[in-house]
C-alpha positions in Angstrom: 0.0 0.0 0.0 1.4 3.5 -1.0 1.5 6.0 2.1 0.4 8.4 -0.3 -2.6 7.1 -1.0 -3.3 6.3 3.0 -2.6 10.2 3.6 0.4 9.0 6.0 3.5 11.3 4.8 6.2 12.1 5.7 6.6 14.6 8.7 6.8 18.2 6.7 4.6 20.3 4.8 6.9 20.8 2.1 7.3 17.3 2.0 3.5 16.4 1.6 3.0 19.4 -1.0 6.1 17.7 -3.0 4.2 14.6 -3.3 0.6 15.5 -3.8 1.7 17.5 -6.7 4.5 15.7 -8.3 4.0 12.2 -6.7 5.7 10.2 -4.0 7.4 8.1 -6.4 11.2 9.5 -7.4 11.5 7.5 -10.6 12.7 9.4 -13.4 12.7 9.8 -17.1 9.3 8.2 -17.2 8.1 9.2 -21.0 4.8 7.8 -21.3 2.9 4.3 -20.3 0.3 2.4 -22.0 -2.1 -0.4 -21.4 -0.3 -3.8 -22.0 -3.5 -6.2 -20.7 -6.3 -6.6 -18.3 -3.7 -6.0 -15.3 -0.5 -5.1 -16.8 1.0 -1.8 -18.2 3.7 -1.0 -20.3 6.2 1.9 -19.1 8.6 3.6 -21.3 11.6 5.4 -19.3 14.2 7.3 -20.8 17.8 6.2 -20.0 20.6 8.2 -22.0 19.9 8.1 -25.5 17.5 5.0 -25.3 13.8 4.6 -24.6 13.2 1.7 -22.5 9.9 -0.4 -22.1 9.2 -2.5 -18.8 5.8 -3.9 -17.7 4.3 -3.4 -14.5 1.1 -4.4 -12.5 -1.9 -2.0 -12.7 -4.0 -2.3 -10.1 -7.5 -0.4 -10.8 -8.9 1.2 -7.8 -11.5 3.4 -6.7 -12.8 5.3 -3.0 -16.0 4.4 -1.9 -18.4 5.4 0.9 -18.9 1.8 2.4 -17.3 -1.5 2.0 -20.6 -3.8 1.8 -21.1 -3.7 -2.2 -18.0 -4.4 -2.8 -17.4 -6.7 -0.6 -20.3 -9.0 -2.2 -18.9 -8.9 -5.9 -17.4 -12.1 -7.6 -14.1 -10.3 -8.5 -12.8 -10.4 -4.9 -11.8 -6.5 -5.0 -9.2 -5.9 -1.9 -11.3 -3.0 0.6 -8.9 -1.1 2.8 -10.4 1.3 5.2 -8.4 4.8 4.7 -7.3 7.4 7.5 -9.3 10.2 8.2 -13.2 11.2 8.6 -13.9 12.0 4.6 -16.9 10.3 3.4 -15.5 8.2 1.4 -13.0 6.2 3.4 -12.6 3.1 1.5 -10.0 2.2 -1.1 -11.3 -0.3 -3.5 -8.6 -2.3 -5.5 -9.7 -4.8 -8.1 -7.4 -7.7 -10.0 -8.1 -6.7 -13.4 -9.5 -3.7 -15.1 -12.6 -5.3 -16.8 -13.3 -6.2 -13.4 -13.2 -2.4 -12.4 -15.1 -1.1 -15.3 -17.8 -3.7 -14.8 -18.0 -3.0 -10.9 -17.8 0.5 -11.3 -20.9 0.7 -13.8 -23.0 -1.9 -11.8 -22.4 0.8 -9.1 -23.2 4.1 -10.9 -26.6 2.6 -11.9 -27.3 1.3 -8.1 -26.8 5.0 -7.2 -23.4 4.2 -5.1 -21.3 7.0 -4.0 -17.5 6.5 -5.0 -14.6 8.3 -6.7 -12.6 6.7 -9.7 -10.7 7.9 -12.8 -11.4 7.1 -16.4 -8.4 6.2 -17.5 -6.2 3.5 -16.7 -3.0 5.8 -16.7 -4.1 8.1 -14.4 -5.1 4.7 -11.9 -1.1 3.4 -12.0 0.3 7.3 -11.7 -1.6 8.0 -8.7 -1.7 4.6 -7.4 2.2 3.9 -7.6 2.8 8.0 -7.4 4.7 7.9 -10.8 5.0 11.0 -12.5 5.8 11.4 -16.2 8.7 13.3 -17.1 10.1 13.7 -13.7 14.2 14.9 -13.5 13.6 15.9 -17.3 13.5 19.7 -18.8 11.6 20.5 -21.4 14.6 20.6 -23.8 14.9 16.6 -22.2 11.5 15.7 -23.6 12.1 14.4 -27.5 9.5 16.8 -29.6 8.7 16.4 -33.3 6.7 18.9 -35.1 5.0 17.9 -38.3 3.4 19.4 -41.0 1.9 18.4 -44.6 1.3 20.0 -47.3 -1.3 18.3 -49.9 -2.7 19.2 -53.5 -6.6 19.0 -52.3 -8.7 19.2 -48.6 -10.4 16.2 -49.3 -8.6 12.6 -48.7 -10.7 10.5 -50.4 -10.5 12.2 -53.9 -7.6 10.5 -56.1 -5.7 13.8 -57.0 -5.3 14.8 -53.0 -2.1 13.3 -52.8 0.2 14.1 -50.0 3.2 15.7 -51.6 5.3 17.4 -48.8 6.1 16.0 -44.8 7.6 18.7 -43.2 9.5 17.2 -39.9 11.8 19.0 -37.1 13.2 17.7 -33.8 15.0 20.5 -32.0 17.8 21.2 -34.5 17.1 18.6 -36.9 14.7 19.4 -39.6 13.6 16.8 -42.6 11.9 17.1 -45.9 9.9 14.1 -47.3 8.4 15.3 -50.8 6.5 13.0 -53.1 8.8 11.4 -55.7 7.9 7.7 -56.7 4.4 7.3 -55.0 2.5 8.6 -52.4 2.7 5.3 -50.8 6.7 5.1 -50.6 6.4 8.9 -49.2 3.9 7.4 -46.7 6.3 4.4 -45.9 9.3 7.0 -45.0 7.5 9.4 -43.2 7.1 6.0 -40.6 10.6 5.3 -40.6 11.4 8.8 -39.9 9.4 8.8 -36.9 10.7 5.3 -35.9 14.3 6.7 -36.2 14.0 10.3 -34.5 11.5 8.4 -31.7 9.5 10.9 -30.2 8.1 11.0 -26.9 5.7 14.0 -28.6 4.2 14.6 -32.3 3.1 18.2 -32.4 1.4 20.1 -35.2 -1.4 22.6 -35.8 -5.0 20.5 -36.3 -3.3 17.9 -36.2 -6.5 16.1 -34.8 -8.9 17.4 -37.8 -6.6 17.6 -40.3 -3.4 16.1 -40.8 -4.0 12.6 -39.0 -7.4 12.0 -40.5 -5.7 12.5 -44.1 -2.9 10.8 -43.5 -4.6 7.9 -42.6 -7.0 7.7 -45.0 -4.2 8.1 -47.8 -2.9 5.5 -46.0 -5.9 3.5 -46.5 -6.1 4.2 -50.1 -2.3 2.2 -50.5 -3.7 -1.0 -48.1 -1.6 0.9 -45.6 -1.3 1.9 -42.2 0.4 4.4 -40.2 2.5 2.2 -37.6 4.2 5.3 -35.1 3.7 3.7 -32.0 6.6 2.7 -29.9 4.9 -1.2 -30.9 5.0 -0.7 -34.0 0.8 0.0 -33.6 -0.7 2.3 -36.0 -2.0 5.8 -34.9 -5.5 4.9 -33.8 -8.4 7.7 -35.0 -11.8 7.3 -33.4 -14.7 7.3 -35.1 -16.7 9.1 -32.7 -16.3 13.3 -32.4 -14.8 14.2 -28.7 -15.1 18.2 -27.4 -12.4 20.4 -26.0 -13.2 23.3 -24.0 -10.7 26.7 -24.6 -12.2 29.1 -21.9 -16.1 29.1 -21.9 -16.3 27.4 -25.4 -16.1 24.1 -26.1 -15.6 22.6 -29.5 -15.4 19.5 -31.7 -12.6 17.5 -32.2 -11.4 13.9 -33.4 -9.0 12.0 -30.9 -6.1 10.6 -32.2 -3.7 8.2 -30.1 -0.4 7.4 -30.7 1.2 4.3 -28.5 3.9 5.3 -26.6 3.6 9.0 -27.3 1.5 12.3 -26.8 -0.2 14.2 -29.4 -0.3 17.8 -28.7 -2.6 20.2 -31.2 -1.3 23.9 -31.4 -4.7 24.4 -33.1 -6.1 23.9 -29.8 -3.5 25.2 -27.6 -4.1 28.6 -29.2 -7.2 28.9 -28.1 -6.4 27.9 -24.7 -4.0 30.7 -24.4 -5.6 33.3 -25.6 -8.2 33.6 -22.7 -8.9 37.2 -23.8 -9.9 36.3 -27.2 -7.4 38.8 -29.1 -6.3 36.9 -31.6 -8.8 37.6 -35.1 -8.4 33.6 -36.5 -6.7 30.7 -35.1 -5.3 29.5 -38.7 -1.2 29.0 -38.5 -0.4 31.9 -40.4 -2.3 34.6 -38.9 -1.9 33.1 -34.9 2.4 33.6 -35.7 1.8 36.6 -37.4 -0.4 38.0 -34.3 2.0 36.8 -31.5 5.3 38.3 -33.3 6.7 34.5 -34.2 7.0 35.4 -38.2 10.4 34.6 -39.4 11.7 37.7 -41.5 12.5 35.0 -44.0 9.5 33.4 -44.1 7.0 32.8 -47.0 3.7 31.8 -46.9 1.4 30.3 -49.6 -2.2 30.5 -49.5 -4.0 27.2 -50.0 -5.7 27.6 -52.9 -2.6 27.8 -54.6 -0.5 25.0 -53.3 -1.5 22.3 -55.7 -0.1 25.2 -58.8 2.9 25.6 -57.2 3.9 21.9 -56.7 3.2 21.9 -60.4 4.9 24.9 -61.4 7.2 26.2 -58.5 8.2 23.5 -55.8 11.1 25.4 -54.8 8.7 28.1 -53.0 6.6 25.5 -51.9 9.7 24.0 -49.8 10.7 27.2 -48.5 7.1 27.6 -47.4 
């Protein structure tokens, strides 16, 4: 059992405060972890220039009001009664996490009072006190920016090929343009990712744009898009999720990568500007409003990209 959890800490303020925000675990270099089976996941740490993967229990849990439900239940859950005089004073640990999610629901629709987390990452992080990216700085953290540049806005159509895969990684910055097929383009842009391993892919609508198309380009060669630490491929839902920037919320579609984060600029945007200053959230105009605009920089307007790979690629790269 993790003191943490029990609320006993060690004697000091400071002390507590350090591991209710950060966590009690001191284990660094921790990247990312994933589902790996019904009570396993898979942790990838950092150690010098390698990404290391290790499996470790996961033990769902959630804090309930009284033990006697979940006592009764077939999956044998583990009931711990926790310090204090907060209502709900039991910790609830079960072997597996169908058994969780099957508990859990059984006791939302009796009308039980409890506590749990959705996802199964947050249950090991603040069950074992983990914390991703712990000891690192930000320039420790392996980022990858990507950007794509195609003749047409629609995936499905024939003639809206990807032609241009714009990649950088700190100093490192990589041009994949169409040559062959779209499909050999497709094949490198994975083995660039594979090679330059990031622990995050960034870009601007990256969730509405540029992973949707990529996939379904994909899709259109019998391909997939295998990025994941695993060798998975990125994994689109089919359903739309909402993210809320201030008092808006809006539409998006999740994307997950295994093994890494996704992190939308598009989004992050409007989550920054909290006074609502900026006149469009498009790329160009957001740099152009917050002073990022490299003197040297050209921009192309859309319209106009799929002329240009036709009759002026060499703009179209310095774009």
């Amino acid at each position: 059992m993790n003191d943490h959890l029990l609320g006993r800490h060690a004697p000091g303020t400071n002390i507590e405060t350090e591991h209710l925000l950060y966590g009690a675990d001191s284990a660094p270099g921790l990247v990312a972890v994933e589902m790996a089976g019904p009570d396993r996941v898979r942790v990838y740490r950092r150690d010098g220039d390698s990404t290391l993967a290790e499996d470790d229990a996961l033990e769902p849990w959630l804090l309930a009001a009284r033990p006697e439900p979940w006592a009764a239940l077939r999956s044998k859950p583990r009931i711990e009664p926790l310090d204090g005089l907060h209502p709900l004073r039991f910790l609830v640990t079960f072997p597996t996490w169908p058994a969780f999610l099957d508990a859990a629901r059984a006791a939302r629709d009796a009308g039980e009072r409890m506590f749990r987390l959705r996802s199964p990452v947050e249950h090991y992080l603040t069950r074992t006190g983990r914390t991703l990216f712990k000891g690192m700085t930000f320039d420790d953290v392996r980022r990858l920016q990507l950007d794509i540049e195609t003749t047409g806005f629609d995936p499905s159509r024939p003639e809206s090929e990807v032609i241009i895969v714009a990649l950088r990684a700190g100093t490192h910055e990589e041009f994949l343009v169409l040559e062959d097929s779209e499909a050999q383009l497709l094949d490198c842009l994975g083995e660039a990712i594979a090679r330059l391993d990031p622990d995050v892919i960034e870009g601007h609508n990256l969730f509405n744009f540029d992973l949707p198309f990529l996939q379904e380009r994909a899709r259109r060669w019998g391909l997939s898009l295998p990025w994941g630490r695993d060798g998975s491929p990125v994994w689109i839902d089919e359903r739309t999720s909402r993210f809320k920037a201030g008092p808006l919320t809006m539409p998006y579609t999740p994307a997950h990568i295994h093994g890494r984060h996704v992190v939308d600029t598009y989004q992050q945007i409007q989550r920054y500007d909290t006074g609502g200053k900026l006149s469009s959230y498009g790329l160009k105009n957001a740099i152009d409003e917050l002073g990022l605009t490299r003197p040297d920089r050209s921009f192309v307007p859309g319209d106009q990209i799929a002329l240009l790979w036709r009759t002026d690629r060499d703009r179209l790269l310095r774009y």
